[in-house]
DSSP file (Angstrom, degrees, kcal/mol; ACC not computed):
  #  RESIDUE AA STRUCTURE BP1 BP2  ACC     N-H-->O    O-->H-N    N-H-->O    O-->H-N    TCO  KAPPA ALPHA  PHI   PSI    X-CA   Y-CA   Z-CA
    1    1 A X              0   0    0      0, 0.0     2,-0.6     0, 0.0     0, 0.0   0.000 360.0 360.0 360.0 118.0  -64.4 -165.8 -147.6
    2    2 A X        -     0   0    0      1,-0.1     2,-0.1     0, 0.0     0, 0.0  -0.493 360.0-119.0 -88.9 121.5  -62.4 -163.1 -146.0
    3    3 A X        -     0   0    0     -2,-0.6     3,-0.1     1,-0.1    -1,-0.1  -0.529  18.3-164.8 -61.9 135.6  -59.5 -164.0 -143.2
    4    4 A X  S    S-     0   0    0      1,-0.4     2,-0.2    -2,-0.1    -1,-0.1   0.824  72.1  -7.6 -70.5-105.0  -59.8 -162.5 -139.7
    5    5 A X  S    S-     0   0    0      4,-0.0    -1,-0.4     1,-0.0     2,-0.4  -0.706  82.0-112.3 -82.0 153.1  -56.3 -162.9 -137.8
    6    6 A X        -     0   0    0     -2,-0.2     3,-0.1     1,-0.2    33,-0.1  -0.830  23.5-166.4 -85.2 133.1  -53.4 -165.2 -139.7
    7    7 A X  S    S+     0   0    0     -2,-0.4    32,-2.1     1,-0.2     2,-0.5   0.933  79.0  58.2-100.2 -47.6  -53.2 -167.8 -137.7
    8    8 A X  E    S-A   38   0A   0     30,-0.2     2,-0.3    31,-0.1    30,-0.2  -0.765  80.0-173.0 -40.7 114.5  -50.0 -168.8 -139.6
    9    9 A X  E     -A   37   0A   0     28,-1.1    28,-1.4    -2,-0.5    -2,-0.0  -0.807  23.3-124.0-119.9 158.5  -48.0 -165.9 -139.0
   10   10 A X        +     0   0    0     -2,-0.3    27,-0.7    26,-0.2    -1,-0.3   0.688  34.6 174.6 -39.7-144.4  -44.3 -165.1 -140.7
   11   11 A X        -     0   0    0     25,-0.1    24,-1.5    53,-0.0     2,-0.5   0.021  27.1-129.1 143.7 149.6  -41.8 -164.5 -138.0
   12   12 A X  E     -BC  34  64B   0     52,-0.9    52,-2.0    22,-0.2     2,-0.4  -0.921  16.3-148.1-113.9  98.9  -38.1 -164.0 -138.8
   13   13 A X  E     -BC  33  63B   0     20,-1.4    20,-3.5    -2,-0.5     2,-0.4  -0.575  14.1-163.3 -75.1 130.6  -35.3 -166.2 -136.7
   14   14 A X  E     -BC  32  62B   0     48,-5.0    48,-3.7    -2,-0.4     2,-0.7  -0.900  30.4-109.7-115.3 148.9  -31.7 -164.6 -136.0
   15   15 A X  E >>  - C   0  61B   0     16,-1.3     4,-1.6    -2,-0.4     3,-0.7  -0.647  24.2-148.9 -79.1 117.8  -28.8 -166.3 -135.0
   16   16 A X  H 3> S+     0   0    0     44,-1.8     4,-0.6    -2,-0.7    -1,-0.1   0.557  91.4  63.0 -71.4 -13.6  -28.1 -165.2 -131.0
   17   17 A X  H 34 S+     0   0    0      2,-0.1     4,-0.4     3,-0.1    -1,-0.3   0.737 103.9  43.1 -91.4  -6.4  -24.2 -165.6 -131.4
   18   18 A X  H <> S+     0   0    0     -3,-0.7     4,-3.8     2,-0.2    -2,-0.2   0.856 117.6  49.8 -83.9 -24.6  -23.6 -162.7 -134.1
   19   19 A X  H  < S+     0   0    0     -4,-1.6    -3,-0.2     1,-0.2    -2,-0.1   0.964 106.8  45.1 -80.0 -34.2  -25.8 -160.7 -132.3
   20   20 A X  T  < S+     0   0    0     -4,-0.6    -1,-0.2    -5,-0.2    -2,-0.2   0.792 119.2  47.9 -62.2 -24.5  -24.3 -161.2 -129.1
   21   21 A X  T  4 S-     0   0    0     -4,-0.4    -2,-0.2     3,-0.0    -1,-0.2   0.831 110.6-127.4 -80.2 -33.6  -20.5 -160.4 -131.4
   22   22 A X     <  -     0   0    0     -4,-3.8     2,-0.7    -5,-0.1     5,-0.3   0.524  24.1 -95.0  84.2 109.5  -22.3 -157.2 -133.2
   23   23 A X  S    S+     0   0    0      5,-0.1     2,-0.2     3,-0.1     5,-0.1  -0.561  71.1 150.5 -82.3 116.9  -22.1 -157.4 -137.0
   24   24 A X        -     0   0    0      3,-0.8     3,-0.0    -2,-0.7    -2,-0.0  -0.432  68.4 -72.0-133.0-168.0  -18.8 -155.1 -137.5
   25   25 A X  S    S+     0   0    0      1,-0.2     3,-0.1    -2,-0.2    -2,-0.1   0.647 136.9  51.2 -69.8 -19.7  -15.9 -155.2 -140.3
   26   26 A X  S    S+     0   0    0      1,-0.2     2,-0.4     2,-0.0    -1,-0.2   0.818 110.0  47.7 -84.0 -33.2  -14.6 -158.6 -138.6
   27   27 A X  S    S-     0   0    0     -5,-0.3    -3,-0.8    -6,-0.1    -1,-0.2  -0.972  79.1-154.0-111.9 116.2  -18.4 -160.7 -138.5
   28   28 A X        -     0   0    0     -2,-0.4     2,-0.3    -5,-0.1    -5,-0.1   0.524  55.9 -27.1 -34.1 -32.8  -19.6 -160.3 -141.8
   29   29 A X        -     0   0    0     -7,-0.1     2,-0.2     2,-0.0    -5,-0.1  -0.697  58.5-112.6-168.5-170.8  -23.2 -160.5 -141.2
   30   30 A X        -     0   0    0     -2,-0.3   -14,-0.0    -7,-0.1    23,-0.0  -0.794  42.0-105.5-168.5 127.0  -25.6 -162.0 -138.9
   31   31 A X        -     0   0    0     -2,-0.2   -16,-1.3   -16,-0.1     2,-0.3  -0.208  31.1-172.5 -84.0-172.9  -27.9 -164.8 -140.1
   32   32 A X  E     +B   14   0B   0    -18,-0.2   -18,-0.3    29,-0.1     2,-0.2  -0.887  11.2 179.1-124.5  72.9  -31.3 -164.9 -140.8
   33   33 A X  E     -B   13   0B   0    -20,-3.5   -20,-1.4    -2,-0.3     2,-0.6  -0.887  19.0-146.2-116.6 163.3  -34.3 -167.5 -141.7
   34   34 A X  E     +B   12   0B   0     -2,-0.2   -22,-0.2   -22,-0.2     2,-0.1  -0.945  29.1 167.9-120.8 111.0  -37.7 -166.7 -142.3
   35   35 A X        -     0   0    0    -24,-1.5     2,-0.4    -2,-0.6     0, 0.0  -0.267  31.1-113.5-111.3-169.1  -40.2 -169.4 -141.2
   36   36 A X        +     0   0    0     -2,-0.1   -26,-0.2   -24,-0.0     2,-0.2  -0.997  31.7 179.6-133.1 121.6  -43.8 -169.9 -140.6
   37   37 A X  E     -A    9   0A   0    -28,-1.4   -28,-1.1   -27,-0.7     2,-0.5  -0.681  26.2-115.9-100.2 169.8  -45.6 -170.5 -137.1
   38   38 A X  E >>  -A    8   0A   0    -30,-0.2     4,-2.3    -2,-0.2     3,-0.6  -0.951  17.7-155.6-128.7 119.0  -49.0 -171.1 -135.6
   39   39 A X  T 34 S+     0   0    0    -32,-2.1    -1,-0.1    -2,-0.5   -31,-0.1   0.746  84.0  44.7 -49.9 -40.1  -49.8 -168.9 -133.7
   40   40 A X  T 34 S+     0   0    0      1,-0.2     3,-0.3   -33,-0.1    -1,-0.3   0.701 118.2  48.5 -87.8 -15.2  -52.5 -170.5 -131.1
   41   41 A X  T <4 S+     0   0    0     -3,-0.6    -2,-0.2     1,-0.2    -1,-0.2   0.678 122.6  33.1 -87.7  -7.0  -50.0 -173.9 -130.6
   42   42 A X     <  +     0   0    0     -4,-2.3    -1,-0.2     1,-0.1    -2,-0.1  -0.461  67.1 153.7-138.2  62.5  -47.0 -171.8 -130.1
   43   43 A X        +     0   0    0     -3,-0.3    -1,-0.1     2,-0.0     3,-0.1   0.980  60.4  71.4 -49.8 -57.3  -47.4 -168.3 -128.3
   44   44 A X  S    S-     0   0    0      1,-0.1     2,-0.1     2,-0.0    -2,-0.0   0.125 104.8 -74.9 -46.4 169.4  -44.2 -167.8 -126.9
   45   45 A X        -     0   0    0      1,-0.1     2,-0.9    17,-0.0    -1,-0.1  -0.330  52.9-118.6 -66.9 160.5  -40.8 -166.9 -129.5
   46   46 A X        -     0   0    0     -3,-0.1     2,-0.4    -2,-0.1    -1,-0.1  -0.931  25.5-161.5-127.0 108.2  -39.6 -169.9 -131.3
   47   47 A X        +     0   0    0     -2,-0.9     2,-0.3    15,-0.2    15,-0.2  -0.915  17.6 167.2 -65.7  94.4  -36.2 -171.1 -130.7
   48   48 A X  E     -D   61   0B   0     13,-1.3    13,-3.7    -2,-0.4     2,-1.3  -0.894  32.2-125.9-140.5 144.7  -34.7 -173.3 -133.1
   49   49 A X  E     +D   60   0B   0     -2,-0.3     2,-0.3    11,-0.2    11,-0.2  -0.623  43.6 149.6-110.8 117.7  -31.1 -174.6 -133.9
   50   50 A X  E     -D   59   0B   0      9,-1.4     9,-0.8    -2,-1.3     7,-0.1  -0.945  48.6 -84.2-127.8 147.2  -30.0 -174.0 -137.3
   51   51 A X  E     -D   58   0B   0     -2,-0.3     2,-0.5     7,-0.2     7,-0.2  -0.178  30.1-160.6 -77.8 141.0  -26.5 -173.4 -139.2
   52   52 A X  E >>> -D   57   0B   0      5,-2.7     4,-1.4   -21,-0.1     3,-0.9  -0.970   3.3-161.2-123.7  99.0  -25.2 -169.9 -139.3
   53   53 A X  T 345S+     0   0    0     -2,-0.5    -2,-0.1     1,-0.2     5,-0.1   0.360  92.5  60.4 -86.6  26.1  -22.8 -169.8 -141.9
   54   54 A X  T 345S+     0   0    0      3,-0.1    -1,-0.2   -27,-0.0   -26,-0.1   0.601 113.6  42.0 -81.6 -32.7  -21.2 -166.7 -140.5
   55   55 A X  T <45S-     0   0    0     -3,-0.9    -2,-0.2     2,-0.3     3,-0.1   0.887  98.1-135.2 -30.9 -67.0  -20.5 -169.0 -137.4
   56   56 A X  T  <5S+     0   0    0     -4,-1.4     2,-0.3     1,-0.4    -3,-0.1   0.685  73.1  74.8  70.9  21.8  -19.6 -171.8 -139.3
   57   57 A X  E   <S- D   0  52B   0     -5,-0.8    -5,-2.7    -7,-0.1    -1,-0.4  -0.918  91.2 -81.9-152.1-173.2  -21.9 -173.9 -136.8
   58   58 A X  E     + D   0  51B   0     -2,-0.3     2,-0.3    -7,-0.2    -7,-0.2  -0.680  57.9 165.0 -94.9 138.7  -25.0 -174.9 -135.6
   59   59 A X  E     - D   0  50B   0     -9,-0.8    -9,-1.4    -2,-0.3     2,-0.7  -0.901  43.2 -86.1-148.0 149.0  -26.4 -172.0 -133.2
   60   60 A X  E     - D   0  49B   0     -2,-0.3   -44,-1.8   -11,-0.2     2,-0.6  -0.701  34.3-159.6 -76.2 107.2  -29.7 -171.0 -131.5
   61   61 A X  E     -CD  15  48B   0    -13,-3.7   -13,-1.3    -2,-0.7   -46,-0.3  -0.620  16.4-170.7 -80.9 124.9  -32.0 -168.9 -133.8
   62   62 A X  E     -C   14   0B   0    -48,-3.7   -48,-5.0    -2,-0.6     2,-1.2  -0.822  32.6 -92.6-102.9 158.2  -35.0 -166.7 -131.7
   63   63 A X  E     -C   13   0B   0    -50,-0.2   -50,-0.2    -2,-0.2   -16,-0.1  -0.678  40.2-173.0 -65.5  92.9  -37.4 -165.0 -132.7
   64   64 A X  E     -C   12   0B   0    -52,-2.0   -52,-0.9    -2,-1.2   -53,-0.0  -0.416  26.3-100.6 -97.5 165.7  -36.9 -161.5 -133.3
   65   65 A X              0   0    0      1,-0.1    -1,-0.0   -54,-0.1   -53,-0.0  -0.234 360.0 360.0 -62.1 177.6  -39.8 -158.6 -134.3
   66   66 A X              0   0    0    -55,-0.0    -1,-0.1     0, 0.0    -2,-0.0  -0.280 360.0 360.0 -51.5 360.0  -40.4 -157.3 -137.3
């Protein structure tokens, strides 16, 4: 039985203060996590607050493309 759409899709969360700093020689990095959604209970991007250890706190990750 073949799958149509994934209705669990991948999607990648970034933390919105390094990108808002720009990862340069002073911010290491910018973090990352890679989660799983569903797609038909959640359309919109998925926000979530998770520790940025370039930060050193807890920050709002979005959902960026792929």
């Amino acid at each position: 039985m073949a799958k149509g759409k994934d209705i669990r899709g991948r999607v990648i969360l970034e933390c919105t203060s390094c990108t808002r700093k720009g990862a340069n020689k002073e911010f290491p990095g910018i973090s990352r996590y890679i989660t799983q959604k569903n797609r038909h209970n959640t359309p919109s991007r998925l926000e979530l607050r998770k520790f940025c250890r370039y930060c050193y706190k807890h920050t709002i990750h979005g959902e960026i493309k792929k």
